[in-house]
C-alpha positions as CSV (number, residue, x, y, z in Angstrom):
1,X,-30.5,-38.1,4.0
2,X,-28.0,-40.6,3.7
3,X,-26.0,-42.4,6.2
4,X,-23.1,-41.4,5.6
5,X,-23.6,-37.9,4.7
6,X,-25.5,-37.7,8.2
7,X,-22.5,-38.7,9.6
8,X,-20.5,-35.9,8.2
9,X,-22.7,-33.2,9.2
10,X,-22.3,-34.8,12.5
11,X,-18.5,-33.7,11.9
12,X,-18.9,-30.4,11.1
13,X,-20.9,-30.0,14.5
14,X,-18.4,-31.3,16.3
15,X,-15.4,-31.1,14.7
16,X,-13.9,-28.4,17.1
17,X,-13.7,-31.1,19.6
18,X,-11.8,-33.4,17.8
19,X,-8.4,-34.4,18.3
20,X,-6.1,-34.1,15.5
21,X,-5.8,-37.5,14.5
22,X,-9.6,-38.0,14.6
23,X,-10.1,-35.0,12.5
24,X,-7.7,-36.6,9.9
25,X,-10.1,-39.4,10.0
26,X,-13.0,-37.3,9.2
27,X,-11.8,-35.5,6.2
28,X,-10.1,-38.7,4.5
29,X,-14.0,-39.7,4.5
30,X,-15.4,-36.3,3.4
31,X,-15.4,-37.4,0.2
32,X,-18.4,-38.8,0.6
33,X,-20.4,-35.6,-0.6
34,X,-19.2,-36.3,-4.2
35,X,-20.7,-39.3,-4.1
36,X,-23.9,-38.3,-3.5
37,X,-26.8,-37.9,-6.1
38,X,-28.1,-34.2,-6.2
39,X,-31.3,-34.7,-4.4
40,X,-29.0,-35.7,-1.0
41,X,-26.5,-33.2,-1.8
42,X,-29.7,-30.4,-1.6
43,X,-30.1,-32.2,1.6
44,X,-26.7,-31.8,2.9
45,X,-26.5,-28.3,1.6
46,X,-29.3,-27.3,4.1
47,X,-28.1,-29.1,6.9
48,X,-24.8,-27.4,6.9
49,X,-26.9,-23.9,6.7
50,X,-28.3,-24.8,10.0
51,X,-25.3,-24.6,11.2
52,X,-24.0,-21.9,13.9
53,X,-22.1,-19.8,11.6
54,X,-19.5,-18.7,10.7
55,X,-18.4,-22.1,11.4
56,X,-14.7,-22.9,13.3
57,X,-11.6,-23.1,11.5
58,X,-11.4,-27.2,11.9
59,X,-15.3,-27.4,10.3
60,X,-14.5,-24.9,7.9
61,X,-11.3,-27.0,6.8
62,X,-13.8,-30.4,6.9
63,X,-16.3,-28.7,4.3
64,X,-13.5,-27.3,2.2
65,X,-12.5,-30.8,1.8
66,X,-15.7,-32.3,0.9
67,X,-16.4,-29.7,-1.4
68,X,-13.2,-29.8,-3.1
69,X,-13.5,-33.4,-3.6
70,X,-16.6,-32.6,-5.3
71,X,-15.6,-29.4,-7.3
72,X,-12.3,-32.4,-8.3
73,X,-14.5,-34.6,-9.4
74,X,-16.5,-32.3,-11.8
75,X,-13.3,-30.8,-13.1
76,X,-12.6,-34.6,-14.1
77,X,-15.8,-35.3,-15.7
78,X,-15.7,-31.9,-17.7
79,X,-18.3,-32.3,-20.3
80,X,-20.3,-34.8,-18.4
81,X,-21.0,-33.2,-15.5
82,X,-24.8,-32.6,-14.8
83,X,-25.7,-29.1,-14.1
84,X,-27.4,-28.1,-10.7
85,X,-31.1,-28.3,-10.3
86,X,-33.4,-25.3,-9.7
87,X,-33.4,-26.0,-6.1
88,X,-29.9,-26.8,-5.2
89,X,-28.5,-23.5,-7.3
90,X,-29.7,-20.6,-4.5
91,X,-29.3,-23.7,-1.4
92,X,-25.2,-23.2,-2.6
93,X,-25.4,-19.6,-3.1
94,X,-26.8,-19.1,0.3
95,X,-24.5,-21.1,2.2
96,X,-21.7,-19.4,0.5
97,X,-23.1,-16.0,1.6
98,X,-23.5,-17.4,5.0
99,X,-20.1,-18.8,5.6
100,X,-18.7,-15.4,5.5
101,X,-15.6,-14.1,3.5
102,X,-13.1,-15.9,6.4
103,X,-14.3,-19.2,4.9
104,X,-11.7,-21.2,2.9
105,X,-14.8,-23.6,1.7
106,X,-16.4,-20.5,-0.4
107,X,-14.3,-20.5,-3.0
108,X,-15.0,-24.7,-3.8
109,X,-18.6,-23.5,-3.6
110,X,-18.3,-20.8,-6.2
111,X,-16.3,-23.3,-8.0
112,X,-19.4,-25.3,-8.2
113,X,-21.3,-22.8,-9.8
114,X,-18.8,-21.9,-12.2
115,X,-18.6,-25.5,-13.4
116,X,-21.7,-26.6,-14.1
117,X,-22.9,-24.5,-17.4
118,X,-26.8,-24.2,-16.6
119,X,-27.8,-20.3,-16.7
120,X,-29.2,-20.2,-13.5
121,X,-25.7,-21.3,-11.8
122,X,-23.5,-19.0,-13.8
123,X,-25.8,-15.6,-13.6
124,X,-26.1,-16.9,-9.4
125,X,-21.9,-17.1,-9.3
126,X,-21.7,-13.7,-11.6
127,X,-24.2,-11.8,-8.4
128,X,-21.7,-13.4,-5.9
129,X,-18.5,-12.3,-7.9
130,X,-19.7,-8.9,-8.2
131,X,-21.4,-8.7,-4.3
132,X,-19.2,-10.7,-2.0
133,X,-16.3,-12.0,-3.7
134,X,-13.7,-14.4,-2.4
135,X,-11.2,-12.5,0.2
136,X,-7.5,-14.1,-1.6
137,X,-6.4,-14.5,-5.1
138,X,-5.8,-18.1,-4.7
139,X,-9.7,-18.3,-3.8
140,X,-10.7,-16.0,-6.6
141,X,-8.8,-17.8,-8.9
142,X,-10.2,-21.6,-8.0
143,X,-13.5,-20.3,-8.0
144,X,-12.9,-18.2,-11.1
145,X,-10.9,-21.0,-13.5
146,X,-14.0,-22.7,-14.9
147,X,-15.0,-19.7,-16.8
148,X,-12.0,-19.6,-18.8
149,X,-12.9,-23.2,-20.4
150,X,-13.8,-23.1,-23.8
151,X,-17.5,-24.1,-23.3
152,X,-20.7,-23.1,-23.8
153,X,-21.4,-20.1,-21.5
154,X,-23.2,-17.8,-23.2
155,X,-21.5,-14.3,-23.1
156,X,-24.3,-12.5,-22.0
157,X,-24.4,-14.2,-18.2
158,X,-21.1,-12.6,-17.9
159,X,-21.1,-9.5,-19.6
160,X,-21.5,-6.4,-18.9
161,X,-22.5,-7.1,-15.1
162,X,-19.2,-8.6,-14.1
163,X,-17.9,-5.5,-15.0
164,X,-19.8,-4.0,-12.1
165,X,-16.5,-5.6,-10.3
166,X,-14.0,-3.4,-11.2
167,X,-14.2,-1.6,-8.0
168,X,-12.6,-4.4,-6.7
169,X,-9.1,-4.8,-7.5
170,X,-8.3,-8.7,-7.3
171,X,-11.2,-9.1,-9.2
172,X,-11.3,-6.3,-11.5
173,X,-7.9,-8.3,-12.6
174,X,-9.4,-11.4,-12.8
175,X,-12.5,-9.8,-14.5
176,X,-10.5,-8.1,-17.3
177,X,-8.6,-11.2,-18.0
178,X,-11.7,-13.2,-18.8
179,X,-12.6,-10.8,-21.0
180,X,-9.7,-10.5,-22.5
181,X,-9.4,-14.1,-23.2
182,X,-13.0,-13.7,-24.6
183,X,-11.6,-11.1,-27.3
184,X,-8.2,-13.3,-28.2
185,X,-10.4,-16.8,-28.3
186,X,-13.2,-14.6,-30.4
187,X,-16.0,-16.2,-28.3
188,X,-17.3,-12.5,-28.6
189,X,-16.9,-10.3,-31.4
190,X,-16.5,-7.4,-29.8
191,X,-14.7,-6.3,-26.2
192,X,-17.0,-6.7,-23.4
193,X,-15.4,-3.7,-22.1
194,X,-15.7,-1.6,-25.2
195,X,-18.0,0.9,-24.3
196,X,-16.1,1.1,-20.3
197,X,-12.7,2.7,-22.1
198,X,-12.8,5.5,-20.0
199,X,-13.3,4.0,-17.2
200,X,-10.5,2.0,-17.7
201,X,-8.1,4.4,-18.9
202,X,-8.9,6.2,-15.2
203,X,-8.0,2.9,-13.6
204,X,-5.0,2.6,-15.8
205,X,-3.9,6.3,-14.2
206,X,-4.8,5.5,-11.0
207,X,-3.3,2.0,-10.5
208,X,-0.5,3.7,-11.8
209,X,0.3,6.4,-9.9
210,X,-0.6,3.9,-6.6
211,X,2.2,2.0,-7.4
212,X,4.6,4.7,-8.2
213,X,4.2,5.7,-4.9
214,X,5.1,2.5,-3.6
215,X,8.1,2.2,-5.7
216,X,9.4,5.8,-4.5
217,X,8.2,5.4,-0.8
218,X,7.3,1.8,0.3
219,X,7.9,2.5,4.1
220,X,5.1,4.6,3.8
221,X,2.6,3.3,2.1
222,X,3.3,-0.5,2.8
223,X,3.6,-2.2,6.9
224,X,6.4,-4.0,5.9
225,X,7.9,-6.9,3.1
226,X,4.7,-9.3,3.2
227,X,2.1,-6.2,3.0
228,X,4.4,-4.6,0.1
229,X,4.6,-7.8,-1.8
230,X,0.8,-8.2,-1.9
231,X,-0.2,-5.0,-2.6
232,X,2.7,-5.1,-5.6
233,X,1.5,-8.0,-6.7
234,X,-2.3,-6.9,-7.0
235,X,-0.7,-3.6,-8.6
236,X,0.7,-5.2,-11.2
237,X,-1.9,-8.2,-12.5
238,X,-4.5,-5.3,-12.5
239,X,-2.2,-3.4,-14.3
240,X,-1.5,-6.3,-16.4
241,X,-4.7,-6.7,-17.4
242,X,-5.5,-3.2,-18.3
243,X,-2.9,-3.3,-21.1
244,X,-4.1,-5.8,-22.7
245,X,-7.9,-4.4,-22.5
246,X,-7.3,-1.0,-23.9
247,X,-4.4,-2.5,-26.6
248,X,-7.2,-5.4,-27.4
249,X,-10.3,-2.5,-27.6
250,X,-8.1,-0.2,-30.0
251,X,-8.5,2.8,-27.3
252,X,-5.7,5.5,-28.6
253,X,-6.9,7.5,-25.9
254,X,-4.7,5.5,-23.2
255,X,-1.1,6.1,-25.0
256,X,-0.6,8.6,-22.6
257,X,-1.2,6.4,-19.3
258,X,1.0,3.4,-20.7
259,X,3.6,5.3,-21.5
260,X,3.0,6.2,-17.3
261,X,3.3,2.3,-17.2
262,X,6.2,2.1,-19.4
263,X,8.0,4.9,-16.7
264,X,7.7,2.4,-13.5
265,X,10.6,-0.1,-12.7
266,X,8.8,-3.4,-13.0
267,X,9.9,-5.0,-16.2
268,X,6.9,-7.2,-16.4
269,X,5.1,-3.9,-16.6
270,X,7.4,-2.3,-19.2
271,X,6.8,-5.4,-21.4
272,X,3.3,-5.0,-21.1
273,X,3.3,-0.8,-21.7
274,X,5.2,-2.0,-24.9
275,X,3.1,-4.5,-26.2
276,X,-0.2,-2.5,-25.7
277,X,1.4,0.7,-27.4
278,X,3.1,-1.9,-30.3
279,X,-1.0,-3.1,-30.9
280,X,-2.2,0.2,-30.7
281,X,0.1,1.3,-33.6
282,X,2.7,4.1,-31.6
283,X,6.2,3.8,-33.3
284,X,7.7,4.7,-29.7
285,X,6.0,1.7,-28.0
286,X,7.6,-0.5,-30.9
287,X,11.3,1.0,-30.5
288,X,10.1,0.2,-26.9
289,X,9.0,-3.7,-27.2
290,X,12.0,-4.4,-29.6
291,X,14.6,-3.3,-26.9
292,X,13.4,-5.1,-24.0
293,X,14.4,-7.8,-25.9
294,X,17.7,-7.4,-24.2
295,X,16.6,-7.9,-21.1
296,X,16.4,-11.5,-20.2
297,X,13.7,-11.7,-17.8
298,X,11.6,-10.0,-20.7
299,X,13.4,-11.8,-23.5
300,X,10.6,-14.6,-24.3
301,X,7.5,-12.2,-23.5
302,X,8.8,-9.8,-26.0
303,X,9.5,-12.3,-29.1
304,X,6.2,-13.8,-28.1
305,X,4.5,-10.6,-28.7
306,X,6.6,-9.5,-31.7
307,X,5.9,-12.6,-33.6
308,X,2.2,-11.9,-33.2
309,X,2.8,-8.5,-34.4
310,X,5.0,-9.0,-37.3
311,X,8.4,-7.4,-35.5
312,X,10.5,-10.0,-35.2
313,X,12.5,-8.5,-37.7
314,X,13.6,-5.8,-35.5
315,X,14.6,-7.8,-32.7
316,X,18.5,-8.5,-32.7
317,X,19.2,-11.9,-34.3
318,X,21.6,-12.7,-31.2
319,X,18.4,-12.0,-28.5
320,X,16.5,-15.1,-30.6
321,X,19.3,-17.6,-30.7
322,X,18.8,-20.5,-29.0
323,X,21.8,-19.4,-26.3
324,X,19.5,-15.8,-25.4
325,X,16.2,-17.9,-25.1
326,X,17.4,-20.2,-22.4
327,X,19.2,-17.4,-20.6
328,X,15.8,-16.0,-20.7
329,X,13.8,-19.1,-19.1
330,X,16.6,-18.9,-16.5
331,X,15.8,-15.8,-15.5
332,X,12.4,-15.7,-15.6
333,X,12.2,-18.3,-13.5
334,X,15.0,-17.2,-10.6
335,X,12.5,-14.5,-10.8
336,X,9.5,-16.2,-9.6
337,X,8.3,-15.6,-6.0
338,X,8.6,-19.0,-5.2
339,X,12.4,-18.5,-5.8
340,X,14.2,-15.2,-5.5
341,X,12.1,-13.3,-6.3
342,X,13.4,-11.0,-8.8
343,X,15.5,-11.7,-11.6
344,X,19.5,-11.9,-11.7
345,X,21.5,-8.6,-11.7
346,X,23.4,-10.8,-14.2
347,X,24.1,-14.1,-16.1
348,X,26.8,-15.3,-18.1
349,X,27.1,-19.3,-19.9
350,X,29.1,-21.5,-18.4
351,X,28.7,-24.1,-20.5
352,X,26.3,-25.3,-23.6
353,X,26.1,-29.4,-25.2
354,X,23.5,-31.4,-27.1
355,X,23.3,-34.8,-25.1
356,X,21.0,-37.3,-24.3
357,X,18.9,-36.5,-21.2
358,X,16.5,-38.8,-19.2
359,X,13.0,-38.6,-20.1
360,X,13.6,-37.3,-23.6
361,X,13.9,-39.6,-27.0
362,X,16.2,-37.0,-28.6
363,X,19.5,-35.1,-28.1
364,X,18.6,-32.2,-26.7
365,X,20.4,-28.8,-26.2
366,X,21.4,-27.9,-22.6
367,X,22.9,-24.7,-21.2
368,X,24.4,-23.7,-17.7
369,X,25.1,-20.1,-16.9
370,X,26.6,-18.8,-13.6
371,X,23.4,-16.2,-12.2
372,X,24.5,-13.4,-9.9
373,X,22.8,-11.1,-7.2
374,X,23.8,-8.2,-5.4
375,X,21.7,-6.7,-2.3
376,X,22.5,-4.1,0.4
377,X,21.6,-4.9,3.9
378,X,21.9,-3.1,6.4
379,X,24.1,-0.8,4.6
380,X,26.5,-3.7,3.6
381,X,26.7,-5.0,0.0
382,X,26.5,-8.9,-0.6
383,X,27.0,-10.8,-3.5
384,X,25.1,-13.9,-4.2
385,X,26.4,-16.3,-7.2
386,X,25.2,-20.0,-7.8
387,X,25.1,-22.0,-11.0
388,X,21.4,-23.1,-13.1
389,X,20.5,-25.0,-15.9
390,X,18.2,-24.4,-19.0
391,X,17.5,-26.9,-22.0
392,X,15.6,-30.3,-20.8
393,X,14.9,-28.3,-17.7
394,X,14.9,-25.5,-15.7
395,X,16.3,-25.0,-12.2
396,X,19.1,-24.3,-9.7
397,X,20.1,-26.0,-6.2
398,X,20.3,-23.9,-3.3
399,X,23.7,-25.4,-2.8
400,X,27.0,-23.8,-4.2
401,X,27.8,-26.0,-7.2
402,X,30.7,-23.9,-8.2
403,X,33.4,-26.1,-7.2
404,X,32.4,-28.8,-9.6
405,X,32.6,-29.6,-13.0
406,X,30.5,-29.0,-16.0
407,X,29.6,-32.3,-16.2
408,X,29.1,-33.3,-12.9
409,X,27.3,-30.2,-12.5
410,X,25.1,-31.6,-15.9
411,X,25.0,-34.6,-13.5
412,X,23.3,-33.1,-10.7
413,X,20.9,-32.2,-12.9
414,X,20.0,-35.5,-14.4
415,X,20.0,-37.1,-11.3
416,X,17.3,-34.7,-9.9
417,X,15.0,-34.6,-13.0
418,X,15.3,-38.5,-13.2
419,X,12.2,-40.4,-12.9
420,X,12.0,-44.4,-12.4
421,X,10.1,-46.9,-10.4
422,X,13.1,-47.9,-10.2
423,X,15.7,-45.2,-9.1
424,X,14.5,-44.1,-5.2
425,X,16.0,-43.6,-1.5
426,X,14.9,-44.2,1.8
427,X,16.3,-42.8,5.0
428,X,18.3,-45.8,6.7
429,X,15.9,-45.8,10.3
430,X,13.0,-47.1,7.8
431,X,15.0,-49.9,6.3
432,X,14.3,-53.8,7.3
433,X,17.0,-55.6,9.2
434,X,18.7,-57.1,6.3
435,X,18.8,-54.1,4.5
436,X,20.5,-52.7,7.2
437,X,23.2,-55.7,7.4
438,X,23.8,-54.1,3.5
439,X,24.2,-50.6,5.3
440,X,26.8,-52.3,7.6
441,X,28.6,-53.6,4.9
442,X,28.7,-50.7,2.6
443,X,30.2,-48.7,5.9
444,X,32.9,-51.2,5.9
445,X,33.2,-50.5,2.5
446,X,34.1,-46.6,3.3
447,X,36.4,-47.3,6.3
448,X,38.6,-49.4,4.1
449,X,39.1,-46.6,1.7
450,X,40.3,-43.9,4.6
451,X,36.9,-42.4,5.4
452,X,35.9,-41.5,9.4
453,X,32.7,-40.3,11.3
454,X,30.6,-42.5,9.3
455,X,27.4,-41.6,9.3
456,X,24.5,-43.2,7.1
457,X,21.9,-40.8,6.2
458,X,19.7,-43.1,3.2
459,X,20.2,-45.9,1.0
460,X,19.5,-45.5,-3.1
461,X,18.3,-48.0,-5.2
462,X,19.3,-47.4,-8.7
463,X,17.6,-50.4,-11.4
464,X,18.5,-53.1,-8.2
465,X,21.7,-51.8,-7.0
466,X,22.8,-50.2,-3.8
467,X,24.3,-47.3,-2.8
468,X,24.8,-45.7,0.3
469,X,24.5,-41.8,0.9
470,X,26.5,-41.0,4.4
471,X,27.9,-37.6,6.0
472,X,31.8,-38.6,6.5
473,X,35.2,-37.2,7.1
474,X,38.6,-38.0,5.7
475,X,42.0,-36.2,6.8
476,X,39.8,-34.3,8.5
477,X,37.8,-32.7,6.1
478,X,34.2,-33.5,6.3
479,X,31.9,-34.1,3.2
480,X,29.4,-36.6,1.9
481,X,30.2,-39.7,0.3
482,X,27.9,-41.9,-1.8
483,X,29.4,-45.5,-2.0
484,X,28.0,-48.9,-3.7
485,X,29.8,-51.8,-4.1
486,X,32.1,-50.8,-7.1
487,X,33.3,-47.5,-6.3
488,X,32.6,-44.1,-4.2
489,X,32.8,-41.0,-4.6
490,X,33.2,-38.0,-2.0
491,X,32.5,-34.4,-1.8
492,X,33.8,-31.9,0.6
493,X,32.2,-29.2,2.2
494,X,33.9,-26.5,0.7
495,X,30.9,-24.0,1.2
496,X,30.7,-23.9,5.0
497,X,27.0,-21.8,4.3
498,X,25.8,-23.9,1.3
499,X,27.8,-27.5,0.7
500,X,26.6,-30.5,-1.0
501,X,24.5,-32.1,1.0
502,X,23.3,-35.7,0.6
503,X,20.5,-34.8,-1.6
504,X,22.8,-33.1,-4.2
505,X,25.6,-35.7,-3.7
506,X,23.1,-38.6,-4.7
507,X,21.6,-36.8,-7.8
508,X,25.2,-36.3,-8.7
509,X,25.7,-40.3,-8.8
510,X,22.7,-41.0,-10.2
511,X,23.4,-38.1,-12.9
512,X,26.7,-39.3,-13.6
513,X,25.6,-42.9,-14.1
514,X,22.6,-41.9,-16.3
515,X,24.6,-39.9,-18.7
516,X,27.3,-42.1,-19.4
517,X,24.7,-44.7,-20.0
518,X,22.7,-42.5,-22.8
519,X,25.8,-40.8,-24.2
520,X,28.3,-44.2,-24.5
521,X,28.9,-42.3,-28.1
C-alpha cells in the first residue's frame, strides 16, 4: 500500500493519543485517500476494517475527513467519475456496517456508493438504506443527494425495495421524496409508490394524528424544546412528502386524511394539504390553496403551486404584486430555524425604491418592512420588533435599526451584502506598526471633534482608503464612531439590549458610500 496512505492508517490507530494540534495536522493530510488509484484505496479500505471498532470519536472524525475529501472530489468530477470495482463495492459496504450507526464517516461512505452509477454500488447502498440507515438527517441527506442527480440510475435498483424503508421515518421522507422527484422529472412513468397507496394513506393518518398530539400536549409527548423540535421537524418532512405522493399518484382515497393535515397549525403543512387536494381535483382544497395566499409565510408556495395548476386567477391580485411577494420572502425566511424560528406575528412596509445595489447591473426594486413578534414567558407578554429587507437581498440584523433612517437603514444593507477584494477590516491588534501610526492618527482625528473613551476596535479599507471603526463616547453618551480622514460619523447606543455595534456601524459607511456612488442620479 502506499506510503502515505500507510501513514494514515497509522492515524487512525493512534489518533486518540494525539494532541489537538497534531490531530489538525493529520486531517489537513487526509486527503490523501482521494488521491489514490482504486486498487490502494481497496487496500486502505481493508486496513481500516482491521481496526478495533467502533473506532474513537478523534479516528472517526480523521476518516470522515478523508472520505469526504473523496466523496468532494467525485461530486466535482460528476460525469467523470469511475465507478467502483467488483471488489472495492462490498470492502465499503462492510466497513460502513462495521463502523456502527455512532459513526459520522458512514454517511461519506454511503455517499460513495450513491455516486458512482455502476449497479452493483447502487443496489449495495439501496440494502444499506433499507437495513441500517444513517442515524441524523444531515447524514441521510449527504449520503442520499446523489440519487436525486439526473443520471443514469436505472429505476429498478431503487424501486420498489427502497420502499421497504418506510418504517423508518427520516427515511421514509427522504424515500418518498426521491420518488417523487422521479414522478415530476418523468424518469419513470408511473409512481414507484403506486401500488403502496394504502399504505401511505395509513402513514398519512398516523403521522397525523402523532403530531396533533404534540401540538395539543408537547410536555407530554416531547422531553423538552430540542426533543420537540426534532421530532416536529421529522413530523412534518414525512408529512411533507406524503402530500405530494398521494396528490402525484391520483389516490382520492386520502382526501379525507389531508383534510386531517389541513386541521393542524403548521402552515407549511396547510400549504401542502391544499396543494395535494387542489391536484387531486377537491373544490374545498382549492378555496383552501387560494386563501393561504394571504398568509405571507405561505404566499410564494401557494402562487408556485397555483401557477402549476392553472389558479392564479383566483389568487387576489394584491397577494402577487411585487410589494406581497417580498413581504413573503421576508417572512419565510425570519421563519427558518436558523433564525426565529417561526414566522412574524406581523409585518408592515416601511419603505419601497428601485436603486442601484452592489453586485447587480440593474435598478433593482428593494423593500423594508418593520417584522413584529409577540411571546409569553413565564406568564409575561414581550414584544419583539426589528426592521428587514427584501429585493436584492434578504435579511435582518440582530441589532435595533429603528432609530435610523430609511436610507441609512438601505445603507446597512449594502454595506453588508458588499463584496470587493477591495472593501475589508481587520481587527487593529493584527495590524503592522505603521498601520497602527494611521490608527494613532485617525484617534486624533476623533478627539479633535469632541469624542472621549476612544477605543479602536478594526480598521476598514474601502478601494485604498482608511477608516477607523472605534467604541467612543461624547457628552457622555457612548456609541460607535467610524472615522477616515474626511469625515465621521457616530452612532449612539440608544438600545441598551441591541445597539449598533461596530459591525453594523461599518456596513452603514460602507452602505452609505456605495449608494451614493451608484445612484449620483
Amino acid at each position: 500500500m502506499d506510503e502515505r496512505l500507510q501513514a494514515l492508517v497509522i492515524d487512525l490507530k493512534t489518533a486518540s493519543q494525539l494532541s489537538s494540534a497534531e490531530l489538525a495536522k493529520r486531517v489537513r493530510r487526509s486527503n490523501w485517500l482521494a488521491d489514490a488509484p482504486a486498487s490502494e484505496r481497496l487496500l486502505f479500505w481493508f486496513e481500516v476494517a482491521s481496526l478495533d471498532m467502533p473506532l474513537s470519536p478523534p479516528a472517526d472524525a480523521l476518516l470522515r475527513q478523508a472520505a469526504g475529501e473523496l466523496v468532494q472530489r467525485w461530486r466535482t468530477a460528476a460525469k467523470n467519475v469511475e465507478p467502483l470495482s467488483d471488489d472495492e463495492v462490498p470492502a465499503i459496504s462492510s466497513l460502513y456496517e462495521q463502523l456502527g450507526s455512532g459513526s459520522s464517516a458512514r454517511a461519506d461512505l454511503l455517499a460513495a456508493l450513491t455516486l458512482t452509477a455502476s449497479d452493483a454500488a447502487i443496489e449495495s447502498a439501496v440494502e444499506l438504506l433499507v437495513s441500517d440507515p444513517p442515524a441524523s438527517d444531515n447524514d441521510l441527506a449527504r449520503a442520499m443527494s446523489p440519487l436525486f442527480r439526473k443520471r443514469s440510475i436505472r429505476p429498478e435498483l431503487l424501486f420498489p425495495r427502497l420502499l421497504d424503508a418506510l418504517s423508518h421515518a427520516p427515511v421514509a421522507a427522504a424515500v418518498l421524496d426521491l420518488a417523487n422527484y422521479l414522478t415530476r422529472e418523468n424518469v419513470v412513468s408511473e409512481h414507484p409508490a403506486a401500488d403502496r397507496g394504502v399504505q401511505l394513506i395509513h402513514l398519512l393518518g398516523e403521522m397525523t394524528a402523532s403530531l396533533s398530539m404534540l401540538e395539543e400536549r408537547p410536555d407530554q409527548h416531547a422531553t423538552g424544546a430540542i426533543d420537540l423540535s426534532r421530532k416536529v421537524a421529522s413530523s412534518v418532512a414525512l408529512l411533507v412528502s406524503l402530500c405530494d405522493a398521494v396528490a402525484q399518484i391520483g389516490s382520492e382515497a386520502a382526501i379525507p386524511k389531508l383534510y386531517q393535515v389541513h386541521d393542524l397549525a403548521h402552515r407549511r403543512l396547510k400549504t401542502e394539504a391544499a396543494a395535494a387536494l387542489a391536484k387531486l381535483g377537491d373544490e374545498q382544497g382549492i378555496k383552501y390553496l387560494t386563501e393561504l395566499a394571504a398568509e405571507p409565510v405561505a404566499r410564494l408556495r401557494v402562487i408556485a403551486y397555483a401557477e402549476e395548476l392553472g389558479l392564479l386567477d383566483k389568487i387576489e391580485p394584491e397577494h402577487q404584486s411585487g410589494t406581497a411577494r417580498a413581504e413573503a420572502e421576508l417572512a419565510v425566511w425570519l421563519a427558518e430555524p436558523t433564525q426565529f424560528g417561526l414566522p412574524p406575528a406581523r409585518l408592515e412596509l416601511l419603505d419601497h425604491r428601485t436603486q442601484f445595489w452592489p453586485g447587480y447591473n440593474d435598478e433593482v426594486p428593494c423593500y423594508l418592512f418593520r417584522f413584529h413578534y409577540s411571546v409569553t414567558v413565564d406568564g409575561d407578554e414581550r414584544v419583539y420588533s426589528n426592521l428587514g429587507i427584501a429585493g436584492p437581498l434578504t435579511y435582518a440584523f440582530t441589532a435595533d435599526l429603528e432609530d435610523l433612517s430609511p436610507d441609512d437603514i438601505y445603507a446597512a444593507f449594502a454595506g453588508f451584502q458588499a463584496e470587493h477584494e477591495e472593501i475589508r477590516q481587520y481587527d487593529v491588534e493584527r495590524l503592522s506598526r505603521a498601520e497602527k501610526l494611521e490608527v494613532e492618527r485617525l484617534k486624533r482625528r476623533l478627539h479633535d471633534a469632541g469624542y472621549t473613551d476612544i477605543e479602536p476596535v478594526q480598521m476598514g479599507y474601502f478601494f485604498g482608503e482608511r477608516a477607523l471603526i472605534a467604541t467612543v463616547k461624547i457628552e457622555g453618551l457612548g456609541g460607535v464612531a467610524v472615522v477616515d480622514f474626511q469625515d465621521h460619523a457616530f452612532f449612539p447606543a440608544r438600545s441598551t439590549r441591541r445597539p449598533i455595534g461596530p459591525r453594523e456601524a461599518y456596513c452603514i459607511y460602507k452602505g452609505r458610500r456605495l449608494l451614493k456612488t451608484f445612484n449620483r442620479k
